[in-house]
VOFI-829872 format. One line per field, with one value per residue (C-alpha): residue in one letter; chain; x, y, z. Coordinates in nm, 2 decimals. Layout:
BEGIN
resn: (A; ...)
chain: (A; ...)
x: (X; ...)
y: (Y; ...)
z: (Z; ...)
***
This chain:
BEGIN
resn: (X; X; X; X; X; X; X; X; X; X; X; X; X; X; X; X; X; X; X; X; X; X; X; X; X; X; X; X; X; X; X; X; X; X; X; X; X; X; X; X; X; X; X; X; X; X; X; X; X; X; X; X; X; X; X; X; X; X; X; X; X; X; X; X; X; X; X; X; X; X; X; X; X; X; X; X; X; X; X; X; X; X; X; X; X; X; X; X; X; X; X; X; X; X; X; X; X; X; X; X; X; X; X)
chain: (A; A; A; A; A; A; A; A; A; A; A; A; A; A; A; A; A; A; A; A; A; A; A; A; A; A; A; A; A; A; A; A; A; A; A; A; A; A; A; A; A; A; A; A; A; A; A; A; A; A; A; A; A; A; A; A; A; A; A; A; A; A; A; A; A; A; A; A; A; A; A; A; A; A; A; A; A; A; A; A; A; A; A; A; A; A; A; A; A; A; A; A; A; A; A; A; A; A; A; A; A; A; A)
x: (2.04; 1.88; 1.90; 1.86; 1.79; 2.12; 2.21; 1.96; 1.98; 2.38; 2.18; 1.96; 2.16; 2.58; 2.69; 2.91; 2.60; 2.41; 2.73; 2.68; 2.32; 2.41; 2.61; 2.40; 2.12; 2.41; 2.45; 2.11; 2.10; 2.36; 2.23; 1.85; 1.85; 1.62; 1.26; 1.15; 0.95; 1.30; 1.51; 1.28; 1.33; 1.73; 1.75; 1.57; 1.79; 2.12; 2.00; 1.77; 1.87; 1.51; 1.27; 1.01; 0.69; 0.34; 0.31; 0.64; 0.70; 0.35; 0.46; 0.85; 0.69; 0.47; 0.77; 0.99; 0.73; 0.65; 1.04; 1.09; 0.84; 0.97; 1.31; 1.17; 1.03; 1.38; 1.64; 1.97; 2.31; 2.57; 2.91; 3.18; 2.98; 2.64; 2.29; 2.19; 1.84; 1.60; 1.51; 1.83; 1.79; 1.46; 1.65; 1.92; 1.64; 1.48; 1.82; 1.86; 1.57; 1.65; 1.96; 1.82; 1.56; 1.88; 1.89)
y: (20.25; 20.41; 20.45; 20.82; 20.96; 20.96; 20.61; 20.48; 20.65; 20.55; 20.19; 20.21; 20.45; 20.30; 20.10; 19.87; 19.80; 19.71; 19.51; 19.31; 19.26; 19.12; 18.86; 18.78; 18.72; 18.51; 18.30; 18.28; 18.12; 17.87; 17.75; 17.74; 17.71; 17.88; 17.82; 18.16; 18.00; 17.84; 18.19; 18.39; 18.14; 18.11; 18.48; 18.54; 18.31; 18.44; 18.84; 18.77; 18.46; 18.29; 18.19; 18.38; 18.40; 18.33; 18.68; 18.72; 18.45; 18.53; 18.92; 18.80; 18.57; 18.83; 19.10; 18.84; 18.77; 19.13; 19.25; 18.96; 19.11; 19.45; 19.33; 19.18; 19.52; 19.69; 19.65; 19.55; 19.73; 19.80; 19.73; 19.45; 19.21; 19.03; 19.17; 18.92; 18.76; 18.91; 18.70; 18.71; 19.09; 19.06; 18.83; 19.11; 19.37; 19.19; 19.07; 19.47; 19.51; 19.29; 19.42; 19.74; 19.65; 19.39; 19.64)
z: (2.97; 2.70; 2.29; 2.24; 1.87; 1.74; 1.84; 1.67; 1.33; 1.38; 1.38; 1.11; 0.84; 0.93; 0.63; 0.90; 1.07; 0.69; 0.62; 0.99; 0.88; 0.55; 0.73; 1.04; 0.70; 0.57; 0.90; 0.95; 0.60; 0.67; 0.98; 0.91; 0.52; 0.30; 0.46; 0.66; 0.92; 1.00; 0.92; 1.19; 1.44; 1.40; 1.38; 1.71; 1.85; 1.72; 1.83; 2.12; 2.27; 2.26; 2.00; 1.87; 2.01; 1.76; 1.75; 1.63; 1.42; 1.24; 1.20; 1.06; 0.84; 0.66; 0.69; 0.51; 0.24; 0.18; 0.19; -0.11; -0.31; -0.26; -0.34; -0.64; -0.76; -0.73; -0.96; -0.85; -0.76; -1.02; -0.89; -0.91; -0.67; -0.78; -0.63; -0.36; -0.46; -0.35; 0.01; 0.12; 0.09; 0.27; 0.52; 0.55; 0.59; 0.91; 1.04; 1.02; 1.16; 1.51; 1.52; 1.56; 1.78; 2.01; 2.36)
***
């Protein structure tokens, strides 16, 4: 099987598939807590079914720092619900991000 062009900007732009990534960041929370070097491994587990390897873990932890900081820069949504803070939108970003990359 194969992702061809359209599947994966289905993936990357659908807002169902943001909303499951908001979650996923949200059960990742609740199982691992808040510390990222804990977050990357829980995630991996939860999308890939293993752990992360150095590599990986080294390249989530510096995507998670700089999505925070991003996050930080951009002011939040209006609308009836609170903004998330800023890494759990980071966390929602990567979780996103393996979702995406899940095949």
């Amino acid at each position: 099987d194969s992702t061809v062009a359209s599947q994966a900007l289905h993936l990357f732009n659908d807002a169902m598939i943001r909303t499951l990534a908001d979650e996923f960041a949200k059960r990742v929370t609740r199982d691992a807590g808040t510390a990222p070097y804990k977050q990357i491994e829980r995630s991996y587990q939860l999308a890939l079914n293993r752990m992360p390897n150095d590599t990986e873990r080294e390249v989530g932890l510096a995507a998670l720092e700089e999505l925070t900081r991003l996050w930080q820069q951009k002011p939040g949504e209006t609308g009836k619900t609170p903004p998330q803070p800023p890494a759990q939108r980071a966390l929602a970003t990567y979780c996103h991000t393996l979702i995406n990359s899940a095949g």
